[in-house]
FIVOLUM-774103 format. One line per 4 residues: their letters; for each residue y, x negated, z of N, C-alpha, C. Coordinates in pm, 1 decimal. Layout:
BEGIN
A	Y,X,Z,Y,X,Z,Y,X,Z | ... .
***
This chain:
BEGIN
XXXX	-118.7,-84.6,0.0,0.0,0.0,0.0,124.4,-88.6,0.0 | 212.1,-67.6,-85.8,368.9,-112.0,-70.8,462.6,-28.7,4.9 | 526.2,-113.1,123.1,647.5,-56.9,157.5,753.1,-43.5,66.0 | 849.2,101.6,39.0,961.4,123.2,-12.0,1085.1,107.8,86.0 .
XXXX	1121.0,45.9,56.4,1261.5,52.7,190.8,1391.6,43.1,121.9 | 1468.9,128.1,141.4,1576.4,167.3,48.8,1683.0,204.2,141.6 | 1762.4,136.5,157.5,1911.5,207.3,212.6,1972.9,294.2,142.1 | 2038.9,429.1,196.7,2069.3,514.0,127.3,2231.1,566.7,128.9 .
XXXX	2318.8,550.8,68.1,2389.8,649.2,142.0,2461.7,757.0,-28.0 | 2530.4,846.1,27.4,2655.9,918.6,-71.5,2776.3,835.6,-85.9 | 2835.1,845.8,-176.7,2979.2,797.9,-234.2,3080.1,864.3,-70.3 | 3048.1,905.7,-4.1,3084.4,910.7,105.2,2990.8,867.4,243.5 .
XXXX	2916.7,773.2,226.9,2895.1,668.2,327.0,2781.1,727.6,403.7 | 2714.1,832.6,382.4,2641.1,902.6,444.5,2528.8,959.4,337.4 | 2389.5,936.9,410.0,2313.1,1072.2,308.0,2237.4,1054.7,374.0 | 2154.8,1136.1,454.2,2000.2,1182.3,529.8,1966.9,1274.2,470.5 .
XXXX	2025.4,1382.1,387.4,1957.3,1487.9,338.5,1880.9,1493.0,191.4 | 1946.1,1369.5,144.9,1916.0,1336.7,-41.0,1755.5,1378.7,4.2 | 1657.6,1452.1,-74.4,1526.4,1468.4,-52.8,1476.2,1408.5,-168.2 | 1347.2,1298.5,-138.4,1317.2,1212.0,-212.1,1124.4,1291.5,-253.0 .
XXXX	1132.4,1263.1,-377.4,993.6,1331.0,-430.1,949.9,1214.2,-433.8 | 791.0,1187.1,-437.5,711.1,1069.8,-504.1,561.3,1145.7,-558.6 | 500.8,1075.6,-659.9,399.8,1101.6,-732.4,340.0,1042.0,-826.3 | 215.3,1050.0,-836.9,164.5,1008.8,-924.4,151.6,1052.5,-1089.0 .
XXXX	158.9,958.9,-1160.7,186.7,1047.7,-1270.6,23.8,1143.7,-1354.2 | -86.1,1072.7,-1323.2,-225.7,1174.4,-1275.6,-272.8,1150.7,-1152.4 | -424.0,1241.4,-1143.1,-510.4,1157.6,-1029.8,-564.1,1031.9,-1087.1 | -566.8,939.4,-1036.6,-631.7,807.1,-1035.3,-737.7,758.3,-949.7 .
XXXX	-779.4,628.3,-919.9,-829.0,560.0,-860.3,-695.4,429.4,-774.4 | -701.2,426.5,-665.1,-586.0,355.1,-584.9,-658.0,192.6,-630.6 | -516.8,132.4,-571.3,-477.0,-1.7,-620.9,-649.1,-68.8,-525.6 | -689.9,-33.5,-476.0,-794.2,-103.6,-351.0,-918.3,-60.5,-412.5 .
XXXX	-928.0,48.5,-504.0,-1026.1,76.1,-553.2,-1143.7,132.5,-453.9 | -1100.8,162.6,-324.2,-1176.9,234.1,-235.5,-1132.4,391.2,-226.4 | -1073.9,435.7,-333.5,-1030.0,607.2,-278.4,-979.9,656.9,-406.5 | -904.3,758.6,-386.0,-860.5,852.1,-516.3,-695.6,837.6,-463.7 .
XXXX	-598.3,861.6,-555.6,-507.4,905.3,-571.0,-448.9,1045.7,-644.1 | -437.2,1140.5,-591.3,-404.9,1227.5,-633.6,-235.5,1236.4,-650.5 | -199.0,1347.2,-784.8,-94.0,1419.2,-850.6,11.9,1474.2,-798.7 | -26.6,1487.2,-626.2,41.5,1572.7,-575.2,131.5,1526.2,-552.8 .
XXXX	254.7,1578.6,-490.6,398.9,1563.6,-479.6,379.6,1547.1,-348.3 | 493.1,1454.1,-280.5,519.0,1405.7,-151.7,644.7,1378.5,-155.6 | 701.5,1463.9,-21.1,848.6,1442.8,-41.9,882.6,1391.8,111.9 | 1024.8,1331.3,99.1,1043.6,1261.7,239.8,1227.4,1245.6,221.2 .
XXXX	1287.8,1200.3,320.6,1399.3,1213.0,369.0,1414.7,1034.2,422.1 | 1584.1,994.9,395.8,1558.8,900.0,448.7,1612.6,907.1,593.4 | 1621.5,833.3,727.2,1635.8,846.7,867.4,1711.3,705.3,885.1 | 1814.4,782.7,961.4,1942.7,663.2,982.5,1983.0,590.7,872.4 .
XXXX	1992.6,682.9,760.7,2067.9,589.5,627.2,1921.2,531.6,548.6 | 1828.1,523.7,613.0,1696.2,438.9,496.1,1604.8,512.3,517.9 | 1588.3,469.5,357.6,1431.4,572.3,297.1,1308.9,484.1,349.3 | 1198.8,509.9,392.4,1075.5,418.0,325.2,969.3,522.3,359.1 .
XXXX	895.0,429.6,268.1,753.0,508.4,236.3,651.5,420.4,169.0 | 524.0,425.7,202.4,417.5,338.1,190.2,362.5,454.5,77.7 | 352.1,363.1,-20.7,252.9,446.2,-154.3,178.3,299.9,-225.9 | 103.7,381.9,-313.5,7.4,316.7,-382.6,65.1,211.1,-505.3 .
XXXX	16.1,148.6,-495.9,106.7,39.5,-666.4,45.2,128.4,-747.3 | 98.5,87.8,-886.0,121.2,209.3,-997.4,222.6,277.8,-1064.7 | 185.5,346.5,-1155.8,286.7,463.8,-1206.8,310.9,568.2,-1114.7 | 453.9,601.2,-1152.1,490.4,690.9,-1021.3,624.3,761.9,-1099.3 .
XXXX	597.3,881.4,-1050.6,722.1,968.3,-1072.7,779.5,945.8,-941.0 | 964.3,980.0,-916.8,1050.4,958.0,-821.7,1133.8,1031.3,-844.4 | 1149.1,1155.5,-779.0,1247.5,1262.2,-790.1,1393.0,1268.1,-689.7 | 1471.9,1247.3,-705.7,1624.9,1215.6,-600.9,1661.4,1306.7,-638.2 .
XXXX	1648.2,1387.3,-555.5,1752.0,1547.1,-538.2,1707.8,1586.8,-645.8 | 1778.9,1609.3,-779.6,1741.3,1664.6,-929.0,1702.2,1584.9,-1020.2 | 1704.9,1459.1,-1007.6,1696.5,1356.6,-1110.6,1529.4,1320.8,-1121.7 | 1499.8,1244.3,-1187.0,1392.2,1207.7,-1211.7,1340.3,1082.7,-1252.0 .
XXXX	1263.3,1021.8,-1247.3,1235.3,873.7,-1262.0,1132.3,807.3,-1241.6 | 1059.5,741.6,-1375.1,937.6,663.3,-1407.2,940.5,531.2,-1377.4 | 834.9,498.2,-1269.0,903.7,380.0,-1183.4,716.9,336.6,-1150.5 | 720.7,178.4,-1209.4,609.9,131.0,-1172.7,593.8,66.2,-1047.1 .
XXXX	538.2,125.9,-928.5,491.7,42.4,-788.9,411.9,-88.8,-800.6 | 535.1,-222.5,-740.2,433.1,-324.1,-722.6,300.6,-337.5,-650.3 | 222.2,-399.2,-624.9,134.2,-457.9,-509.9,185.5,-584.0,-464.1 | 227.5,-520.3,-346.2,335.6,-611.5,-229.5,308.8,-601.3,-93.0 .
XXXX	317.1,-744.0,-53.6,314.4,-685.2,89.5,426.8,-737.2,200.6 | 559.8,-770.8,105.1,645.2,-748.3,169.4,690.3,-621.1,144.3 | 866.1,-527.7,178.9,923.8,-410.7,148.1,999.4,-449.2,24.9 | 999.7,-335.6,-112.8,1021.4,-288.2,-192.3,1120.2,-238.1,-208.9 .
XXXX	1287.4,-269.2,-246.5,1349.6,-188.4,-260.0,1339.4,-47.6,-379.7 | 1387.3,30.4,-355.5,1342.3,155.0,-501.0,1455.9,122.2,-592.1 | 1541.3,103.9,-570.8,1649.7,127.5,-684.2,1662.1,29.7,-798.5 | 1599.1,-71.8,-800.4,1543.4,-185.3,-870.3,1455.1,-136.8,-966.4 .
XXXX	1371.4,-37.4,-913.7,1254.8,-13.1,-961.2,1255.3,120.6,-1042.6 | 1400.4,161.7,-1004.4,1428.6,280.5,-1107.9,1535.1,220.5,-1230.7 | 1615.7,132.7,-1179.1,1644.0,70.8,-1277.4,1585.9,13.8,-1398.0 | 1490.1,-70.4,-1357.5,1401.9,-136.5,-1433.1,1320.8,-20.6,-1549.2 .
XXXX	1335.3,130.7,-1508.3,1240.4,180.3,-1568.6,1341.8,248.1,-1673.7 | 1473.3,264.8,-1660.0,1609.2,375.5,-1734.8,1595.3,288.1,-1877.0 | 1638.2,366.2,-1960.1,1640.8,362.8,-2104.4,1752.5,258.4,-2141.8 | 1779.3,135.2,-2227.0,1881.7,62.4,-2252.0,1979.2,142.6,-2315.7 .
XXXX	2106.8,147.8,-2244.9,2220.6,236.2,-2332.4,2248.2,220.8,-2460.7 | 2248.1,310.8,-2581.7,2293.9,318.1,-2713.8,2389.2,233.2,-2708.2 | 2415.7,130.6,-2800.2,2484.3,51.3,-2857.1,2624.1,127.3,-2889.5 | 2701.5,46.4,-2849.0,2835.7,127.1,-2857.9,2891.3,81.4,-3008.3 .
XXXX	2894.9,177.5,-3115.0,2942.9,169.9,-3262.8,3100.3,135.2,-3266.0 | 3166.0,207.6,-3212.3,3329.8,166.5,-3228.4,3360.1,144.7,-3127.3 | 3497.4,80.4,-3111.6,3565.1,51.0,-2954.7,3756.0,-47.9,-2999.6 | 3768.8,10.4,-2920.0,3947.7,-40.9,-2916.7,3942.3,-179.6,-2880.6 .
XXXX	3984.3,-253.0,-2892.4,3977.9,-370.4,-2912.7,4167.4,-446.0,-2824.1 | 4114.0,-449.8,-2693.8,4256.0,-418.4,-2565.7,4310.2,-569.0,-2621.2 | 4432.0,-556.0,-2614.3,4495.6,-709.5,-2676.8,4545.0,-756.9,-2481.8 | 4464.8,-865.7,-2461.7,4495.5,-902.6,-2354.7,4637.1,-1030.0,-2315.2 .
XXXX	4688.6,-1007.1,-2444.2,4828.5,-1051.8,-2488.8,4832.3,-1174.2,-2581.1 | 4934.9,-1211.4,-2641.7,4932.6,-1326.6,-2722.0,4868.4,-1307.0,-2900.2 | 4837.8,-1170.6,-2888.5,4701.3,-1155.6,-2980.4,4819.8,-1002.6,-3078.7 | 4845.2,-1029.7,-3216.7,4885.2,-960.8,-3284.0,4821.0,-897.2,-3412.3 .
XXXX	4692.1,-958.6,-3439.4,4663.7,-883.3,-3521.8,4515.3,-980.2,-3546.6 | 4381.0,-933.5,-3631.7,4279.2,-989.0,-3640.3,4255.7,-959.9,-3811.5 | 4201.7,-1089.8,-3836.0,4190.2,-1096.3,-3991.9,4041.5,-1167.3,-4039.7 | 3978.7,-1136.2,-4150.5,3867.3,-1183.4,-4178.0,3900.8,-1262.7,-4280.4 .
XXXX	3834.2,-1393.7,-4276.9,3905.4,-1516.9,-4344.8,3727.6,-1582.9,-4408.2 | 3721.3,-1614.5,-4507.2,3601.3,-1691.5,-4511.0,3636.5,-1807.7,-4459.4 | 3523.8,-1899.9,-4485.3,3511.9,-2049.6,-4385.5,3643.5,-2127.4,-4484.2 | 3598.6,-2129.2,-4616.2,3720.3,-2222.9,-4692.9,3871.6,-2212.5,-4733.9 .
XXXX	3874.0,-2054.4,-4709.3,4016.6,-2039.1,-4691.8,4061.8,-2038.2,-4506.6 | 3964.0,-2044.4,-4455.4,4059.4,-2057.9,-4314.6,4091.7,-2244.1,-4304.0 | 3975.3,-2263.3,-4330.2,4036.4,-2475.3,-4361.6,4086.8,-2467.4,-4408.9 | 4158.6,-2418.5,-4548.2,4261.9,-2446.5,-4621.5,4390.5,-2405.1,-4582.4 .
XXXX	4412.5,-2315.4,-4466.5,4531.0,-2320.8,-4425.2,4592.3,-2387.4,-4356.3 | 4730.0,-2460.2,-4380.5,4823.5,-2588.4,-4360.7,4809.6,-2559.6,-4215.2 | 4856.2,-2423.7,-4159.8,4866.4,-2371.6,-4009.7,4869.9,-2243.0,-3967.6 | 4719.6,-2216.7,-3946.0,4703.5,-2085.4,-3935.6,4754.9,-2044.4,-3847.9 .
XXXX	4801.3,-1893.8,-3814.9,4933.7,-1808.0,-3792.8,4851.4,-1813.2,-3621.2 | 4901.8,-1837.8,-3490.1,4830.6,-1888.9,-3364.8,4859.0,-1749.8,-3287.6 | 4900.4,-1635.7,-3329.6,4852.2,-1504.2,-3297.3,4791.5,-1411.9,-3358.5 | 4698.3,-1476.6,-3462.1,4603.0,-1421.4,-3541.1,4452.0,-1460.9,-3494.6 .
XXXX	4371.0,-1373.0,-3458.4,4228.1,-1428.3,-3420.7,4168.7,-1401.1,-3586.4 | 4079.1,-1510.9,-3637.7,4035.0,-1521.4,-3759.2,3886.3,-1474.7,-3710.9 | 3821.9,-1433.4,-3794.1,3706.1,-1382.3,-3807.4,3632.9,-1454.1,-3915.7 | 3546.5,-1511.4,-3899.1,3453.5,-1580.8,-4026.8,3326.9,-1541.3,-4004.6 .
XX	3285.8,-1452.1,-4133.5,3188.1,-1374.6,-4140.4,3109.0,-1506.8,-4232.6 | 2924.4,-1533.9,-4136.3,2817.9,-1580.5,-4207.8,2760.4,-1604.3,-4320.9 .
***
């Protein structure tokens, strides 16, 4: 069994009530290979600000209040933080296609220059960022 130990709080410094789901994502066979793991849902609360809970390594569903989350349990036998472990499991954010481009000063305008006309200039303009495309 891995300890989960998770400090918890709200954007206001407090949370004992967040109700935490855990589960398996089927029945299985446990990490020890002496027992079953069952599907069922187990829910828990964290006490004085921290969560923990001893579960099985594995796939695991993790329900926080409404949310939801596919989160693989190490085999550990030190404590486990969770939020690592829900991280680790979230989708990489869509690539951001456009974006403003903040002039953090000094910077008037951006130009695409190939490689031989930017050498060939006597003195390129020193609030222009050049761009040389491959």
């Amino acid at each position: 069994m891995t300890l989960i130990s998770e400090p918890v709080a709200s954007i206001a410094s407090a949370d004992n009530n967040t109700v935490f789901g855990f589960q398996s994502i089927l029945d299985r066979e446990n990490a020890a290979g002496t027992g079953m793991v069952t599907a069922a849902l187990v829910t828990t609360q964290a006490i004085d600000g921290v969560l923990q809970i001893a579960l099985d390594p594995g796939e695991t569903i993790v329900n926080v209040g409404s949310r939801r989350y596919l989160i693989t349990v190490p085999d550990s036998a030190i404590p486990i933080r969770l939020w690592p472990l829900i991280q680790a499991g979230l989708p990489v954010p869509p690539a951001q296609e456009a974006a403003a481009v903040r002039n953090g000063g000094g910077v008037r305008r951006i130009a695409v220059a190939e490689l031989d006309d930017y050498l060939a200039m006597p003195s390129p303009d020193p609030e222009t960022v050049y761009i040389v495309p491959e």
